[in-house]
N, C-alpha and C positions, 0 to 999 in steps of 0.2 A: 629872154633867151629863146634860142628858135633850136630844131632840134640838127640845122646845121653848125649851129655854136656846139651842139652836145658832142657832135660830129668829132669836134676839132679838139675839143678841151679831153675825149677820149683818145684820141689818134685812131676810129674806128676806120672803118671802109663801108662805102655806099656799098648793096645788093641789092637794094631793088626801093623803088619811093623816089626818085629824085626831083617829083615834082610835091613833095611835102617837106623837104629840106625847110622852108620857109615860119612853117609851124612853129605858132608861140609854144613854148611849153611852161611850163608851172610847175610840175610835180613828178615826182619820180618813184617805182617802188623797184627792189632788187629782191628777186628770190629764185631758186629754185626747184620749188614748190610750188604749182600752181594753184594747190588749196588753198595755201596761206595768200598768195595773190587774191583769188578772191577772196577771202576772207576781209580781210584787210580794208579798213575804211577811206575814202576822199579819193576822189581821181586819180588818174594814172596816168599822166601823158606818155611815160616813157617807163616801159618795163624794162627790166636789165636781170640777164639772166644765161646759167651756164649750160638750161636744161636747151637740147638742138632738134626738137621735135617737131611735127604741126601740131601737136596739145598748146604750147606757148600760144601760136597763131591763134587759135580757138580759142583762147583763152581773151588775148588782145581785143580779139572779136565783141567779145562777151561784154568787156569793161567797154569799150568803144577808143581804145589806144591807139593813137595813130602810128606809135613807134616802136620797135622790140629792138635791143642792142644785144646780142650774142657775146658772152664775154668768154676767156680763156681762151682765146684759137681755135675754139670747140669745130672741129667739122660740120659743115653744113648741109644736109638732106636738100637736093633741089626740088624735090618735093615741099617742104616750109616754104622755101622761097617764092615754090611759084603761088602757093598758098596764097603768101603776103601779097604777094603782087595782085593776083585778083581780087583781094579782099581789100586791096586800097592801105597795106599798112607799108611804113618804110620799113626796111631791117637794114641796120650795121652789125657791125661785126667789131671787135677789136679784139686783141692778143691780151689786157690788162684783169687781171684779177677778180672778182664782184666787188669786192670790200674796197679795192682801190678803186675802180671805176665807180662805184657809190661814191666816197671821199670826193673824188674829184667836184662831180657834181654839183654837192651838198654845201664844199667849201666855196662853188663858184655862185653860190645864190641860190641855187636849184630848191624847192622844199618837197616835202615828203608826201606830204596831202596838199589839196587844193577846196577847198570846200564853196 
């Protein structure tokens, strides 16, 4: 799965990354919380998350995430974005839920850690 598949199987929207569309991905974590993000053990290809800050980005940074998916229609800070943009991360966006855009994922093969 590449995180232009993740792209489609969410109905998200490109904001910034469009030359990481290509990216295999593996693993995925969803939280809110970027404690529990890092906390949390095994790679992260793709964080998924409703919190709309640059902490997310910082965060993505930290684990070495290539992707952050913005869930719930959360408005976007062009601040984050351009964040992500020079820090080399994609960001989408989508309007669907965490719990459902998790689900989706999860059921398309996606797994949770990658080790």
């Amino acid at each position: 799965m590449t995180i232009r598949d993740t792209m489609e199987l969410l109905g998200a929207r490109l904001l910034c990354g469009a030359e990481l569309l290509d990216t295999p991905v593996y693993a995925a974590c969803g939280s809110d919380m970027m404690s529990d993000v890092l906390a949390a053990s095994g790679h992260k290809d793709i964080l998924l998350t409703g919190l709309a800050n640059p902490q997310v980005i910082r965060t993505a940074l930290m684990l070495d995430t290539p992707c952050v998916c913005f869930v719930r229609g959360k408005p976007m800070l062009e601040e984050t974005v351009e964040m992500a943009r020079k820090a080399g991360i994609c960001v989408l966006a989508t309007e669907l839920m965490l719990f459902e855009a998790c689900g989706r994922l999860y059921h398309a093969g996606l797994g949770r850690t990658h080790e």
